[in-house]
Structure formats: C-alpha cells, structure tokens
C-alpha positions as CSV (number, residue, x, y, z in Angstrom):
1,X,3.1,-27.2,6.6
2,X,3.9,-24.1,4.5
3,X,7.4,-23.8,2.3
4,X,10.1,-21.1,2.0
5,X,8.4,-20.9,-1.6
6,X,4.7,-20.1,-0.1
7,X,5.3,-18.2,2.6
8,X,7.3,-15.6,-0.1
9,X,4.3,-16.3,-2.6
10,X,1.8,-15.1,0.3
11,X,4.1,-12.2,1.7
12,X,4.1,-10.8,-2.2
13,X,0.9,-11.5,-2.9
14,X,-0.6,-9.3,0.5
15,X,2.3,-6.5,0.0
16,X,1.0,-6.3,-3.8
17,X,-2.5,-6.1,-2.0
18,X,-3.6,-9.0,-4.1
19,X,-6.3,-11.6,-3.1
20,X,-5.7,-15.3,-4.1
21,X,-8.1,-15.2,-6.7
22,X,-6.4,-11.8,-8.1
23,X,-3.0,-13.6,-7.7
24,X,-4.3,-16.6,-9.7
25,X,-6.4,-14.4,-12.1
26,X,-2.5,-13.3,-13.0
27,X,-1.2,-15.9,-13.3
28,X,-3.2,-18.3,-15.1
29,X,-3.7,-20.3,-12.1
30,X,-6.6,-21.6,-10.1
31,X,-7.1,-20.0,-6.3
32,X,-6.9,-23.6,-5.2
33,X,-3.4,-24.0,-6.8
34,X,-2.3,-20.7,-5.3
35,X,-4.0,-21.3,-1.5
36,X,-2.2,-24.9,-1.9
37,X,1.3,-23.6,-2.8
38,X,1.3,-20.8,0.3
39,X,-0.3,-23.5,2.9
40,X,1.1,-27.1,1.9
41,X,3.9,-29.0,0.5
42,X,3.1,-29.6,-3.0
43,X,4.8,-31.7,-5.7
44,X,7.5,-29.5,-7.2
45,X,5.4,-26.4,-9.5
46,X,6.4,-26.1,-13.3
47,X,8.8,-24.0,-14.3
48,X,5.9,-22.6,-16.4
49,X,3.5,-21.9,-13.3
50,X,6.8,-20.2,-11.1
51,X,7.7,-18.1,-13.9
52,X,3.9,-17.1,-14.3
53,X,3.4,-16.2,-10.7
54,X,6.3,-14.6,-10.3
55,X,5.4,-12.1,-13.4
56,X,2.4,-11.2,-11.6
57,X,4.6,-10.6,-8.1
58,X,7.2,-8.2,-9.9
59,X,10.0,-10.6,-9.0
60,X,12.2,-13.2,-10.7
61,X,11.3,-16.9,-10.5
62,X,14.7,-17.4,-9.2
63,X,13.9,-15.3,-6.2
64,X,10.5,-17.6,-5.5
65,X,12.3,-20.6,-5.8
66,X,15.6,-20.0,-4.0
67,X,16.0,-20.8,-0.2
68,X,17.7,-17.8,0.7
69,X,15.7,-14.8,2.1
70,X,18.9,-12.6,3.0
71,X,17.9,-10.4,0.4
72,X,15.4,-7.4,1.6
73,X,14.0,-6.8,-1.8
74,X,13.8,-8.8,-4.9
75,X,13.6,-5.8,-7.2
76,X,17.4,-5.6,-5.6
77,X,17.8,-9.1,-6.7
78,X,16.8,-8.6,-10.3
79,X,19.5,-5.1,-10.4
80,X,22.4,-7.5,-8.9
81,X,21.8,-10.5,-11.2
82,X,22.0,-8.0,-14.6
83,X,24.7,-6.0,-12.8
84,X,26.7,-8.9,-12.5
85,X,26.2,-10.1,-16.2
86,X,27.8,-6.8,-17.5
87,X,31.1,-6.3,-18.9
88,X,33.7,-4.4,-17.0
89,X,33.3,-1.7,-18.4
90,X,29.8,-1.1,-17.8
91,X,29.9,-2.0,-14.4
92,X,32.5,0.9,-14.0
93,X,30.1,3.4,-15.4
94,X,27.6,2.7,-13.0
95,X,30.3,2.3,-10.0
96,X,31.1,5.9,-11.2
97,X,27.4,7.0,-11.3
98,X,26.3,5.7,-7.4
99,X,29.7,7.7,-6.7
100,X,28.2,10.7,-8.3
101,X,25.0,10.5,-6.8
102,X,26.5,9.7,-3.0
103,X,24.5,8.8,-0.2
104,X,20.5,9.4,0.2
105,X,19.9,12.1,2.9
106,X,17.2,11.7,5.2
107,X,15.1,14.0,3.4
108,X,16.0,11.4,-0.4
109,X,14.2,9.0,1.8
110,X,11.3,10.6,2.5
C-alpha cells in the first residue's frame, strides 16, 4: 500500500530521471529504504532522512510530507512560503514587479 509521501517521492524521483539507487546515493539512504518508502507504509521517516531526500528532489521537506497535492509545482511552494514570510513592504516590490512584467505570451512559454 503506497502513501501520499511515496507516491510524491517516486513521481520526483522519475521526473528528476533518477533511479532508486541514484535517489538513495543522494540522499544517504539505502535503495531498500527508498523502494520501501514509495511502495509501503513505513514507520514514520526522520526528520533527518525527509529533509535529506527532499535536498536531493529540489523540493522542501514540507512539500514531501504534507497531504495536500493542490499545488502543481513545489518550486511554487518553496517561492509562496518565503513570499509570505516577507515584510510588507517587500512583498509590494515584487507585487509591483509581476505587474511590470504582465502576462507570459504564448511565445514566453515556449
């Protein structure tokens, strides 16, 4: 029975094109420990292995560990959480900076 926390470990790990024992070469880990966390309930990881793993994923551990998946990218995750521990007025320089910049055109997104 896989978790909300292996099934984002596994999706990570293949969009980073990494194999289990790259993953776990990463993060200190053993394959086994990795394969287990994406395909079975496991006791509850360290805070030490999550925050490892998630290192070698580009994402936060919060991300890993949290139930929502609402959020399409966790790099977008990371930007929000410091964006909302800015004061004011930093926050209004970058409001004023995405204004400046405006929308992406097709061709941006290319």
């Amino acid at each position: 029975m896989t978790t909300p926390l292996g099934d984002k470990i596994r999706d990570l790990r293949k969009k980073n094109g990494f194999t289990l024992d790259k993953l776990a070469e990463l993060a200190e880990s053993s394959k086994s420990y990795i394969w287990e966390l994406e395909n079975k309930d496991p006791p509850r990881p360290s805070a030490d292995k999550i925050a490892k793993i998630a290192t070698a994923l580009g994402v936060t551990p919060d991300y890993l560990i949290t139930d929502s998946v609402q959020v399409e990218d966790a790099k977008d995750t990371a930007f929000y959480r410091k964006y909302r521990s800015m004061n004011e007025p930093t926050k209004e320089k970058i409001r004023k900076m995405l204004d400046l910049i405006g929308e992406p055109t097709p061709k941006d997104d290319e």
